[in-house]
C-alpha positions in Angstrom: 12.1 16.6 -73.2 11.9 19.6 -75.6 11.1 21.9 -72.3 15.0 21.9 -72.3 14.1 24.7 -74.8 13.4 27.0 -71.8 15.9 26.1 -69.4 18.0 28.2 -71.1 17.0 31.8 -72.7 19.4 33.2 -74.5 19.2 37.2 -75.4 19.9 37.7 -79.2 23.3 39.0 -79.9 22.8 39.8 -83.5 20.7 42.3 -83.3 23.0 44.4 -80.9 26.7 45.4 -81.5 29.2 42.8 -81.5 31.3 45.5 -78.7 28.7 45.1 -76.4 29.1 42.5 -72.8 27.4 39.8 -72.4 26.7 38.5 -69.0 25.2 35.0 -68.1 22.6 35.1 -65.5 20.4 32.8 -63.9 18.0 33.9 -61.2 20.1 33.7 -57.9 23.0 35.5 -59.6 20.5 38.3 -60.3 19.2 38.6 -57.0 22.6 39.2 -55.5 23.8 41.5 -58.2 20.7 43.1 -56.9 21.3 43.0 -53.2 24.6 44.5 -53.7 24.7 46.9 -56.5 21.0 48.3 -56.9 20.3 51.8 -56.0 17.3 50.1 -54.1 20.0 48.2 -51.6 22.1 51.2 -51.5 19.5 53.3 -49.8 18.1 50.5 -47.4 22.1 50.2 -46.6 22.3 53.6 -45.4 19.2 53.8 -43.8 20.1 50.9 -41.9 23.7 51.8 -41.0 21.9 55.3 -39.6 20.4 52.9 -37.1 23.4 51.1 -36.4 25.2 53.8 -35.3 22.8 55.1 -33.1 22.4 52.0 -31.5 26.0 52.4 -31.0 25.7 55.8 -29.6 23.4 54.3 -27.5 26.2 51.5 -26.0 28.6 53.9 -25.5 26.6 56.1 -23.3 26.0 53.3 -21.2 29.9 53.3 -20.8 31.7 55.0 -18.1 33.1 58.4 -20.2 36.1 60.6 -19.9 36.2 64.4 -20.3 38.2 67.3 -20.1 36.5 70.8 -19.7 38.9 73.7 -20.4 38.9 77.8 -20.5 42.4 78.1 -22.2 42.5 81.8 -21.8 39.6 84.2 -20.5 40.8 88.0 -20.4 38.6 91.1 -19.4 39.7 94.7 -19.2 36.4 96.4 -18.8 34.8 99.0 -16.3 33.1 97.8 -13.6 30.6 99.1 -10.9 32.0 98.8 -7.2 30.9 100.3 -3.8 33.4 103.0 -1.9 32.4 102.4 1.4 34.6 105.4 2.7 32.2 107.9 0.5 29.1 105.7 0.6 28.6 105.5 -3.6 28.8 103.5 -6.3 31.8 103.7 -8.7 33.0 103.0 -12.0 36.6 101.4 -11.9 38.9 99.8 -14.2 39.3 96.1 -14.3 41.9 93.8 -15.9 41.9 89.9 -15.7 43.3 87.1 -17.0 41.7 83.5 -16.0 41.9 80.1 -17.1 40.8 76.3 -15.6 40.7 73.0 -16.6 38.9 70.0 -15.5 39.3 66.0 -15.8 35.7 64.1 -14.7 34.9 60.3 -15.1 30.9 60.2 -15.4 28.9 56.7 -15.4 24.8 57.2 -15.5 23.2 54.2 -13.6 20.3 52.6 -15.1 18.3 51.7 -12.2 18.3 55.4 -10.6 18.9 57.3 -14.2 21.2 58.8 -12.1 25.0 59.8 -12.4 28.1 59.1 -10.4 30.8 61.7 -11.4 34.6 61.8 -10.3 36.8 64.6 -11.1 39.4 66.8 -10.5 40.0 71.0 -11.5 42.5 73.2 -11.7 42.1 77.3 -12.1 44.0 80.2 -12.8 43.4 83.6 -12.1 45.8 86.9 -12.4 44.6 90.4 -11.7 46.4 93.6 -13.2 46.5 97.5 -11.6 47.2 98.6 -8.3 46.0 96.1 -6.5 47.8 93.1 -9.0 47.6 89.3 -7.4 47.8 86.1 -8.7 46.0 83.0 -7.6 45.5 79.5 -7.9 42.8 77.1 -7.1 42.6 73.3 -7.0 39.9 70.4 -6.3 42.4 67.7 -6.4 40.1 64.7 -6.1 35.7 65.2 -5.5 33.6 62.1 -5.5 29.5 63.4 -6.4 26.2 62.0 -7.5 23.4 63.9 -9.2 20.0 62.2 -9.4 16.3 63.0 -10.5 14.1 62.3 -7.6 10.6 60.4 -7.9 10.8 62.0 -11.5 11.1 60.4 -15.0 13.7 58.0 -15.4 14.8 58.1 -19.2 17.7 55.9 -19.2 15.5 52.7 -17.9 13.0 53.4 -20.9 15.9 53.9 -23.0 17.3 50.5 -21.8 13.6 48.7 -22.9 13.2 50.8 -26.2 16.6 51.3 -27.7 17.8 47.2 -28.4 14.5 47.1 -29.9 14.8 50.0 -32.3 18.1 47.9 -33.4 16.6 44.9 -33.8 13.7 46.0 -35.6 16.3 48.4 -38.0 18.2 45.2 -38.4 15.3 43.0 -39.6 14.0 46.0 -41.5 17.2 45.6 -43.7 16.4 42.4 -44.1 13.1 42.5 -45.0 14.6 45.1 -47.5 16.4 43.4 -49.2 13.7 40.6 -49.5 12.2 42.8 -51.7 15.2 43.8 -53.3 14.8 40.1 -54.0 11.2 39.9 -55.4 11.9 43.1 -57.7 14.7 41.6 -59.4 13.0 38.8 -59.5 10.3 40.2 -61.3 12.7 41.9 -63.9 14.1 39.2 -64.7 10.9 36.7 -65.4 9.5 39.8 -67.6 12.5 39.7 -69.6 12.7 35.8 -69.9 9.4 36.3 -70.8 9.9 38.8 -73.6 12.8 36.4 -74.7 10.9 33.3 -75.1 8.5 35.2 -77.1 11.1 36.8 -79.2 12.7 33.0 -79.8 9.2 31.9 -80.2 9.2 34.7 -83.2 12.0 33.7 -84.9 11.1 30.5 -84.6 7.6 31.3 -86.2 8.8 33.1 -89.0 11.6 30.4 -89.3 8.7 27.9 -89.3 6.2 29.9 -91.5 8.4 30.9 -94.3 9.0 26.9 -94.7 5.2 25.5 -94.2 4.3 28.3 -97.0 7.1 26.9 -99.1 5.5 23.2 -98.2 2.0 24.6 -98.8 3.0 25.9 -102.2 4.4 22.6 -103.0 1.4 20.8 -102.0 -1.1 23.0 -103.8 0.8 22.3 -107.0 -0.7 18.9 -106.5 -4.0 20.0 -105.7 -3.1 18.6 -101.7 -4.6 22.1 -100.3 -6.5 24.5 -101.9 -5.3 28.0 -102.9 -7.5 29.7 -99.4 -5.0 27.5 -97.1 -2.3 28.5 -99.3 -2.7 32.6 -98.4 -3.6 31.5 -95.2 -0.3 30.0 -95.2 1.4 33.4 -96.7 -0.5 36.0 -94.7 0.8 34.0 -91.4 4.4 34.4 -92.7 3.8 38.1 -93.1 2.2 38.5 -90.0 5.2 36.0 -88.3 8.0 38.9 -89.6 5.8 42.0 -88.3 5.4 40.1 -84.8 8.7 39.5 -84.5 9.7 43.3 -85.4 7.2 44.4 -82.0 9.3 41.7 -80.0 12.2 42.8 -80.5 11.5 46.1 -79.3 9.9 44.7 -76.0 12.7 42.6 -75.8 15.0 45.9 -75.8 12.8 47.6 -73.2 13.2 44.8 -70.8 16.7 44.4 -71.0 17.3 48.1 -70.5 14.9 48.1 -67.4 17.0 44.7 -66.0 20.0 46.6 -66.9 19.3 49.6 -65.0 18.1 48.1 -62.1 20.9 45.9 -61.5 23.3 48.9 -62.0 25.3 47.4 -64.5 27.0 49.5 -68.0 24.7 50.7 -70.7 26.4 48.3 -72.9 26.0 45.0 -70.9 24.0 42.4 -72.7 22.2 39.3 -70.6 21.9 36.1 -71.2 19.4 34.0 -68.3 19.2 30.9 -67.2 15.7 29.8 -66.0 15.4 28.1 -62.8 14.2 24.9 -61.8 11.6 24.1 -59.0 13.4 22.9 -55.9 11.9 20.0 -55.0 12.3 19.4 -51.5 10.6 23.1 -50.1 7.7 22.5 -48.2 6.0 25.0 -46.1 3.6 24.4 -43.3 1.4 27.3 -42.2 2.3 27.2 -38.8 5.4 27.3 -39.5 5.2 30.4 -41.6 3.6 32.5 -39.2 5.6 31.6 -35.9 8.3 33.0 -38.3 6.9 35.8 -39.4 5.8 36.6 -35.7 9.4 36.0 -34.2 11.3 38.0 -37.2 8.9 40.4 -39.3 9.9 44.2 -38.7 6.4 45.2 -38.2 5.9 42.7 -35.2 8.8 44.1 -33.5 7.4 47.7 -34.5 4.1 47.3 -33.2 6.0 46.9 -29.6 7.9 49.8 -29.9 4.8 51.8 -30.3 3.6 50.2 -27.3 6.4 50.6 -25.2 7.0 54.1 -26.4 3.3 55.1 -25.6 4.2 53.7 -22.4 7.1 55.7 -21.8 5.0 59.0 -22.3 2.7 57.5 -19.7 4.9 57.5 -17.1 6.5 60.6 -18.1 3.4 62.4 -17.9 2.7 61.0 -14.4 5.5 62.0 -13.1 6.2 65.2 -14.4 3.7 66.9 -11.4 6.9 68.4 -9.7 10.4 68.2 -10.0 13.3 67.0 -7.9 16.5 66.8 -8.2 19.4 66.1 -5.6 23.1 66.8 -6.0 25.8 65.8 -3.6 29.3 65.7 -3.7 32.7 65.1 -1.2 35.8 66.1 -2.1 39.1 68.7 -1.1 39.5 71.8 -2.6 42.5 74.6 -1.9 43.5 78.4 -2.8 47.2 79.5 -2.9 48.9 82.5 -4.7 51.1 79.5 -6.1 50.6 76.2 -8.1 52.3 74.4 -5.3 50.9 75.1 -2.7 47.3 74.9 -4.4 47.8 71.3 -3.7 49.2 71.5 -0.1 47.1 70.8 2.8 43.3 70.7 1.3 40.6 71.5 2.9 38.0 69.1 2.9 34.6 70.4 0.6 30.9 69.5 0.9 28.1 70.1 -1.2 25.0 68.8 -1.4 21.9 70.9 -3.1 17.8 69.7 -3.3 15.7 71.4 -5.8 12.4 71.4 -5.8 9.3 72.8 -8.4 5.6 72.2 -7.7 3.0 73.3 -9.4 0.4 74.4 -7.2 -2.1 75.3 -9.9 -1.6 73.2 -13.5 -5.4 74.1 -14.6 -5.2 70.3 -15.5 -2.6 70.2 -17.7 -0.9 67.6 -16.2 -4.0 65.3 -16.0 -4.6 66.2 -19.6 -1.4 64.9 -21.1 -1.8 61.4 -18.4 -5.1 61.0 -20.6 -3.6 61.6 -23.7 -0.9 59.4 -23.2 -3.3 56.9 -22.6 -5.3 57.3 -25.3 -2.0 57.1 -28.1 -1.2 53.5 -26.4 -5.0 52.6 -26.7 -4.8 53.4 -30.3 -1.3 52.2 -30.8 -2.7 48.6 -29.5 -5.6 48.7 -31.3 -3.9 49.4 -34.1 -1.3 47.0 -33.6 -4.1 43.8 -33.8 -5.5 45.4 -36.6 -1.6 45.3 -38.3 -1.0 41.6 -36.9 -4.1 40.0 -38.8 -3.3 42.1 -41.2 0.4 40.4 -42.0 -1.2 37.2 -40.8 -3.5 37.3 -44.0 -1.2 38.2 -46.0 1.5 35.3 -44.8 -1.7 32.9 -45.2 -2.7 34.0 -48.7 1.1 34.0 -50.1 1.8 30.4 -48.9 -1.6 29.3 -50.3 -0.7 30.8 -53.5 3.3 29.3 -53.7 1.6 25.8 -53.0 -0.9 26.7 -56.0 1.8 27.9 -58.4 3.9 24.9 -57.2 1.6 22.5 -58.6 0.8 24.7 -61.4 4.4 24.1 -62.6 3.7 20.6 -63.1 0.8 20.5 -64.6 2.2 23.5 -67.7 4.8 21.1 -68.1 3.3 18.6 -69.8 1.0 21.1 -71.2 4.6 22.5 -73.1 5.2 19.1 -74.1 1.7 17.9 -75.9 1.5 21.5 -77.6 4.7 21.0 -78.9 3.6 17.5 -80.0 1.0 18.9 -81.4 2.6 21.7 -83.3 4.2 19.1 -85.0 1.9 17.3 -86.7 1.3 19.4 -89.7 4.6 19.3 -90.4 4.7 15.7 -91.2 1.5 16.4 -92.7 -1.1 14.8 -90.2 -2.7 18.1 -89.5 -5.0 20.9 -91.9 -4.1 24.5 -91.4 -6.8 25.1 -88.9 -4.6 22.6 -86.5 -1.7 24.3 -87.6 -3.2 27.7 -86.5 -4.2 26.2 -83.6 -1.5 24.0 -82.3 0.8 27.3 -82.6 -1.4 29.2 -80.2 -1.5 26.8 -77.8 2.2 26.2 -78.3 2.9 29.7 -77.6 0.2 29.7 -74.6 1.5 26.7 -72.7 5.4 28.4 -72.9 4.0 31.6 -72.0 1.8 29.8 -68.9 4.8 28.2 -68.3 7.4 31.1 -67.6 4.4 33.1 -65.7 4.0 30.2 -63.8 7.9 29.8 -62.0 7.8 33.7 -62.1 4.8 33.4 -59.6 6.6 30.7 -58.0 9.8 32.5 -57.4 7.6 35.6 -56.6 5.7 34.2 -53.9 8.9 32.2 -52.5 10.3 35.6 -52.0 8.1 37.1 -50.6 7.1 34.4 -48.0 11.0 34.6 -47.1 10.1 38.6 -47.1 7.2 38.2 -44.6 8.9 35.9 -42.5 12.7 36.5 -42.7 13.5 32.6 -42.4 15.1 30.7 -45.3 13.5 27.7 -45.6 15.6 26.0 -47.7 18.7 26.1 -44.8 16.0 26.1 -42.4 17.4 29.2 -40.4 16.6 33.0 -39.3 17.9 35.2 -41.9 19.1 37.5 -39.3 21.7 34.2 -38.2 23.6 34.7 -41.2 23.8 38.8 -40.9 24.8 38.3 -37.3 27.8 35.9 -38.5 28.6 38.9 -40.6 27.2 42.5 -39.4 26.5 42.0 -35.8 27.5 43.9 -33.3 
């Protein structure tokens, strides 16, 4: 079939330098020149990997965690106020000391309590200078303690709820980033097949015009066609040479913008391959939108904002006094000797309530409960409106990748009687007027046809954008990042 014509476009080397790359391309090759060297996937990247670490930040507080507090060296010589109790005053003496302590703790916070369970151990140091010099050590060899917030806000349970979800939506946010990555390179690369075909298409005309006027002159030495069809005949070779002058510029503009977006060297040259119309894709609506519900970004964000909202709920609520408890059992010692610091501890218990009410908030309290309320109203309001939103929008865009689908077929074999048509005249079954016209609609049907896979492509792109599931392997997209990214 002459449609072979436009399964492959080839970019004009003669008319750039013969030191310049050329790179064969067909659409899929694009797309993942795209997804990894475009400035557009190096920012959604890095956003991403932001969120990946602070998901990890997150884990690792969860973790048990070992630290070491020190004061290597702490020395004062200063004057300080004391009490002479043999004169009954207050007096100004000199002081000089030299301190220094270390401590070891293992800390774990608990998610049920948002509480935290502590072991640790401390070591200090402590010499005075002057009259009176002494030296002194003092040791908690082993103390076992809990801290906890009572009846008050408990952060690390919310942060249990919200945090996994912030990941996972980050994660499919990616995805659905480089989706688009996908549709923009697709549409860079269907505008510059399309410039191409019309820049062949040019050559081709002025090819083809230059030789019907020579046929026309011939003929109109015989009297065949009279001398108005003849300069007919000239004026469209003229006009065939200026068109293809204004293509070749466009054709330069679109290769620089393909260029550019792919991040490839000034001096790169592309040659594409069109794609064909997989065969076998076939897309129920249902389908589409229990996708798009399980993976799209925005579904998972609309229950962050509910959850969150939540979380300011209770926080508000309880945030009408505060408690806290501390407890802790353990040995501690003082000697005037490292050794002995750790002989014969004595046993040491601590354990502390605080408490803060506020008698009289002037409703501030009950102010930011109603607030609270109202943001999750709104963010669940909002949230519907956003769902039927995106269910529209999955609706329309598999409507129109079924439409351009069939479209496909049918420009086909539009390609294929134009080009029947267009040549006609030159086996002289046609007057110029047919000639004229079989051209146009030559040009039209290969035109129709390239629009018609980019809006193919286009849609099929964004349908995977909108729903993160490739249809094709019939699998989450987020299966094959997991294989490769996942934590």
């Amino acid at each position: 079939m002459k449609r072979i014509i436009f399964v492959m476009l080839f970019v004009t080397v003669a008319i750039y330098s013969k030191s310049q790359a050329v790179v064969t391309l067909d659409l899929k090759q694009t797309i993942e020149i795209a997804a990894d060297s475009s400035l557009q996937a190096f920012i959604a990247k890095n956003i991403y990997q932001v969120s990946h670490w602070e998901y990890r930040s997150y884990k690792a507080a969860r973790l048990p965690s070992l630290n070491l507090d020190m004061t290597p060296l702490q020395y004062y010589r200063d004057f300080t106020r004391r009490y002479d109790s043999d004169n009954n005053i207050d007096i100004y003496r000199e002081q000089q000391s030299l301190y220094s302590s270390a401590g070891l703790s293992i800390k774990q916070n608990l998610d049920l309590t948002g509480g935290t369970f502590f072991i640790d151990s401390e070591l200090g140091y402590m010499r005075n200078f002057g009259d009176n010099a002494y030296t002194q050590f003092t040791s908690v060899p082993i103390r076992i303690g809990y801290s906890q917030s009572l009846f008050g806000f408990n952060s690390i349970k919310w942060e249990k709820r919200i945090e996994p979800l912030k990941y996972e939506k980050a994660k499919k946010t990616y995805l659905y980033e480089r989706e688009g990555i996908s549709e923009q390179a697709t549409e860079y690369f269907f505008n510059l097949a399309m410039v191409q075909a019309e820049y062949d298409m040019s050559k081709e005309n002025v090819v083809s015009s230059d030789s019907l006027y020579r046929i026309g002159e011939e003929r109109f030495k015989i009297m065949s066609i009279p001398q108005a069809d003849l300069m007919t005949l000239r004026l469209d070779a003229i006009n065939a040479r200026n068109s293809l002058k204004n293509t070749e510029i466009g054709l330069k503009r679109a290769m620089f913008a393909l260029i550019s977006f792919l991040n490839l060297e000034e001096n790169t040259r592309i040659q594409l391959s069109l794609p064909e119309v997989p065969a076998s894709i076939s897309i129920s609506t249902n389908e589409a939108l229990l996708q798009a519900k399980d993976n799209n970004p925005d579904f998972l964000g609309y229950q962050q904002e509910a959850l969150e909202a939540e979380r300011e709920i209770d926080k508000a609520k309880k945030s009408v006094f505060e408690a806290s408890l501390y407890a802790s059992i353990g040995f501690n010692q003082v000697a005037n000797n490292f050794r002995k610091a750790y002989q014969d501890p004595s046993q040491q218990d601590i354990v502390s309530i605080g408490l803060s009410v506020p008698i009289i908030d002037w409703g501030v309290r009950k102010g930011k409960v109603n607030m609270a309320r109202n943001n999750l109203n709104v963010a669940r309001i909002s949230s519907q409106q956003k769902e039927k939103t995106l269910t529209n929008d999955v609706i329309m865009t598999l409507s129109d990748f079924s439409i351009q689908k069939d479209l496909i077929e049918s420009v086909e074999e539009a390609v294929d009687i134009a080009l029947a048509a267009y040549n006609r005249f030159k086996i002289g079954k046609a007057d110029i007027s047919g000639l004229t016209l079989s051209l146009n609609r030559h040009k039209e049907a290969q035109k129709n046809y390239i629009s018609a896979l980019k809006n193919y492509w286009l849609s099929y792109y964004k349908i995977r954008k909108l729903t993160l599931f490739d249809f094709e392997k019939q699998e989450k997209l987020s299966v094959e990042f997991d294989r490769k990214y996942g934590l």
